[in-house]
C-alpha positions as CSV (number, residue, x, y, z in Angstrom):
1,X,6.3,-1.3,19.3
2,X,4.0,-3.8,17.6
3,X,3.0,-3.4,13.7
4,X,-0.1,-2.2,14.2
5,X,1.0,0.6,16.6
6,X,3.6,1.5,13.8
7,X,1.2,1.4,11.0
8,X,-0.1,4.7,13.3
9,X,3.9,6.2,14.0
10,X,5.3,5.5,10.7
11,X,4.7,8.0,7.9
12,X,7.1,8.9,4.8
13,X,10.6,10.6,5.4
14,X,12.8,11.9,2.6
15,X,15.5,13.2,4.4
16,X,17.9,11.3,6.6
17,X,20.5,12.2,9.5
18,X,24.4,10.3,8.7
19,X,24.0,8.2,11.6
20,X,24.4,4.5,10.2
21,X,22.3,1.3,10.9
22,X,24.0,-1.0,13.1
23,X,24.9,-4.4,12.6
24,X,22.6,-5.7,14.9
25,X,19.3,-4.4,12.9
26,X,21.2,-5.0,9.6
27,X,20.9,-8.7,10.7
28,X,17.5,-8.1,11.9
29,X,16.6,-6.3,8.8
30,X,18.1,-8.9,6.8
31,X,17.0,-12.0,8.7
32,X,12.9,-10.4,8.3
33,X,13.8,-9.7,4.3
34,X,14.8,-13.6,4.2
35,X,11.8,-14.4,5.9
36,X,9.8,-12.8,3.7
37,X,11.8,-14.0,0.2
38,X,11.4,-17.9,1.6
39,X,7.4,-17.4,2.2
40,X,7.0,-15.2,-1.0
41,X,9.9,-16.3,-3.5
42,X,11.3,-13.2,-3.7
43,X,14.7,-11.3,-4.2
44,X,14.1,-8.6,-1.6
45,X,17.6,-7.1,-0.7
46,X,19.3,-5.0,1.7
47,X,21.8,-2.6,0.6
48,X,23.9,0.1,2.8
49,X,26.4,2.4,2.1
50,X,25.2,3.5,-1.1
51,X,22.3,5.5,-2.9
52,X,22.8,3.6,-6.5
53,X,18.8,2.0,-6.4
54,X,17.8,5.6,-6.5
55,X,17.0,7.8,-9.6
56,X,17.7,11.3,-10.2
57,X,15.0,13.3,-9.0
58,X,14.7,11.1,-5.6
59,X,17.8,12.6,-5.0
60,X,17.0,15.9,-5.3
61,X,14.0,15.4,-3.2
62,X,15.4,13.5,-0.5
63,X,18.8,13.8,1.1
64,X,21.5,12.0,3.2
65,X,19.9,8.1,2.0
66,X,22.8,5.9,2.0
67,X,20.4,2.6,2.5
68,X,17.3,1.1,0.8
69,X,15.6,-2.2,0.5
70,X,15.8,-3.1,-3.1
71,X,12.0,-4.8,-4.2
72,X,12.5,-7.5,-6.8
73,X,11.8,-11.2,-7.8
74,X,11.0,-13.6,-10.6
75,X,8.5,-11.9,-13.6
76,X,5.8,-13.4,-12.5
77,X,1.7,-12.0,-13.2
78,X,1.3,-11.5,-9.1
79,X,5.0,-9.8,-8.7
80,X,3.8,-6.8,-7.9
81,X,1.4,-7.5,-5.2
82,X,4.0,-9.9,-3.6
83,X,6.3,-6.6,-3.9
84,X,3.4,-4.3,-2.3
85,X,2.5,-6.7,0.7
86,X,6.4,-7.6,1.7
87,X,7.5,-4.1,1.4
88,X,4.5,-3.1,3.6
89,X,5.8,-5.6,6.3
90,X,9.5,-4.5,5.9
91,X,8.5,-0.4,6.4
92,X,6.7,-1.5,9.0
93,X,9.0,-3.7,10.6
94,X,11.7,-1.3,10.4
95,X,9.1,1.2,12.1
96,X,9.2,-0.9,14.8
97,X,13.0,-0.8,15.1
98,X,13.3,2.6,15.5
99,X,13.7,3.3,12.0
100,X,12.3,5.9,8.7
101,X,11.3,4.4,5.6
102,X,10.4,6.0,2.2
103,X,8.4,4.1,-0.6
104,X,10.7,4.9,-3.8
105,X,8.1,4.1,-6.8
106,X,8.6,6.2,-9.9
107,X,11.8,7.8,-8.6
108,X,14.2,4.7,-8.5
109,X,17.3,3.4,-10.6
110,X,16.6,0.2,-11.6
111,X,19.9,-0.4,-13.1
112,X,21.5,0.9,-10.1
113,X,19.7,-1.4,-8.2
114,X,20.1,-4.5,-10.2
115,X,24.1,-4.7,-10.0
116,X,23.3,-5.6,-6.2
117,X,21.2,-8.4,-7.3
118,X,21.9,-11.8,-8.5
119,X,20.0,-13.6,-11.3
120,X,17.0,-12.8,-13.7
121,X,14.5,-10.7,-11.5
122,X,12.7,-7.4,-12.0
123,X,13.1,-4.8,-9.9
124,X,9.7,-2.3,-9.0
125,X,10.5,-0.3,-6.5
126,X,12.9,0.6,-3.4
127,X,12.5,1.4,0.1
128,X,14.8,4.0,1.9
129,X,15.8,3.5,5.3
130,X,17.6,5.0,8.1
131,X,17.2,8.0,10.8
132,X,14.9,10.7,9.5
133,X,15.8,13.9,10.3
134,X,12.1,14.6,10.9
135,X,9.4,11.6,11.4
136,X,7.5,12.6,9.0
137,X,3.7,14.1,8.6
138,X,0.4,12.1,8.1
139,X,-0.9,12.0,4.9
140,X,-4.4,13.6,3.8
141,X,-6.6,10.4,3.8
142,X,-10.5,9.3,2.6
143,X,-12.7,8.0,5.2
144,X,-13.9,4.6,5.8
145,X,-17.2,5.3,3.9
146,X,-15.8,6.2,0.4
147,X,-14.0,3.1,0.2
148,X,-15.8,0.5,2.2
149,X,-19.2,-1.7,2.4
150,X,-20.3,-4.4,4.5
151,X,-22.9,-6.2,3.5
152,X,-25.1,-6.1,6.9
153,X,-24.4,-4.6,10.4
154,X,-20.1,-4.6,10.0
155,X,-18.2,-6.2,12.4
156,X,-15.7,-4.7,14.5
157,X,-12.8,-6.4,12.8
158,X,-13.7,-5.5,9.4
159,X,-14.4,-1.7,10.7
160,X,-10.6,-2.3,12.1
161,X,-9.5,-3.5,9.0
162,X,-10.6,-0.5,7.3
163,X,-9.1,2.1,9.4
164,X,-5.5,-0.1,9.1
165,X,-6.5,0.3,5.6
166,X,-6.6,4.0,5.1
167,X,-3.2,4.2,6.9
168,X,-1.6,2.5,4.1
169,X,0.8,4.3,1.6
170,X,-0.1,4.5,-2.4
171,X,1.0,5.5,-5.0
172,X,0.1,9.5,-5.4
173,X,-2.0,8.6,-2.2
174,X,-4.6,8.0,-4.7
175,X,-5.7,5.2,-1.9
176,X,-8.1,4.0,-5.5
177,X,-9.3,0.8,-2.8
178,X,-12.4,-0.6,-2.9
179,X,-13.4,-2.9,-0.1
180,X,-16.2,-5.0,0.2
181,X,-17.3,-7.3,3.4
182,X,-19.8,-10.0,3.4
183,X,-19.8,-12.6,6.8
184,X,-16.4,-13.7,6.4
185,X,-15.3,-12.9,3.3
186,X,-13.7,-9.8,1.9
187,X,-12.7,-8.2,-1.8
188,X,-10.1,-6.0,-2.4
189,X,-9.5,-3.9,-5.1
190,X,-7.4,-1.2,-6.2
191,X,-7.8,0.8,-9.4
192,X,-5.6,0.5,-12.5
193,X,-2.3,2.0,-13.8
194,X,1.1,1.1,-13.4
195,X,1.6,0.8,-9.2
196,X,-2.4,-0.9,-9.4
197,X,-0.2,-4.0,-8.4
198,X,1.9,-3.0,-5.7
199,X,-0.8,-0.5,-4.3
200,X,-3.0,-3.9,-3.7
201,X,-0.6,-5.7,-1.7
202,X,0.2,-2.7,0.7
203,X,-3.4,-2.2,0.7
204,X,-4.1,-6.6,1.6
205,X,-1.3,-6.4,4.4
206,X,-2.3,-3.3,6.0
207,X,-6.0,-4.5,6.1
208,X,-4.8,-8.3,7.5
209,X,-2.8,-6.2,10.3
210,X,-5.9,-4.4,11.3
211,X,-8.4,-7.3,11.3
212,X,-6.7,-10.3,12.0
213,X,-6.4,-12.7,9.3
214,X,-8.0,-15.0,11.7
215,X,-11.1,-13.5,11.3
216,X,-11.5,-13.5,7.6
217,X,-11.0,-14.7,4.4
218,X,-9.8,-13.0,1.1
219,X,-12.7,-13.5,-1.7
């Protein structure tokens, strides 16, 4: 399964069979997170056996999470969209490998993540992982017109790019993006509030994976 095919397949799950992750996608899981925290400078971290990253209420609403993906690095002013476009790639990624993934904004234990981290870092955010029970439903989503212009006849990549776009989870699935197109250059915005960050970089990956960041650049 490549990413783009999985940014189609993979859609939120809360609730998760006992079945564990082996060790061979633990070190593939592990070996993309490192990947990611070299190119990004990031903390991203794997942690199994345990639900401690998530808060109260997440579990209530999900069930049998014994693994998440803790999203965290150095306070820095673009932390948050580094967050949002490597914990796109790593739901996707584990898409690909046969696994369910669930964006834990609001509803996650920071402290409970933090003991599984080393050094200063802030923590925004977990993503559980394992064997859904279900694979999920799509979410309701805009169309390409209330969030998109293209200055001109639109080419197919940035028409691509759109619809990748509209895949992408947000926060509330507000999906507040804005995106503009003009020859070869392209704007992206998202909103305001607390998860304006994050929601940006899910929202920058997900449109690269659609329209090939060959064929553009960000403006």
């Amino acid at each position: 399964m490549t990413i783009q095919e999985a940014m189609r397949q993979r859609h939120t799950v809360r609730k998760y069979t006992d079945k564990p992750i082996s060790g061979e996608l633990v070190e593939k899981l592990n070996a993309r997170i490192a990947d990611n925290n070299q190119e990004h400078g990031l903390s991203l971290s794997l942690v199994t056996g345990n639900a401690d990253g998530l808060g109260v209420l997440a579990k209530m609403l999900g069930s049998g999470i014994k693994n998440y993906i803790i999203l965290a690095g150095p306070d820095r002013s673009d932390l948050d969209e580094k967050l949002g476009y490597c914990g796109a790639d790593m739901i996707l990624y584990a898409q690909t490998l046969g696994l369910n993934t669930w964006w834990v904004g609001g509803m996650f234990h920071a402290k409970g993540a933090q003991k599984n981290l080393d050094g200063a870092v802030r923590v925004n955010g977990v993503l559980a992982i394992g064997y859904g029970q279900t694979q999920g439903v799509p979410h309701r989503s805009k169309i390409a017109a209330e969030i998109s212009s293209y200055n001109g006849s639109a080419p197919q990549w940035f028409l691509d790019g759109v619809d990748a776009l509209l895949l992408a989870p947000t926060a509330l699935n507000k999906q507040a993006f804005t995106v503009r197109g003009d020859k070869n250059r392209v704007s992206l915005t998202c909103g305001s509030g607390h998860f304006a960050g994050i929601d940006l970089g899910i929202g920058k990956y997900f449109f690269e994976a659609g329209a090939g960041k060959e064929n553009f650049v960000w403006a």
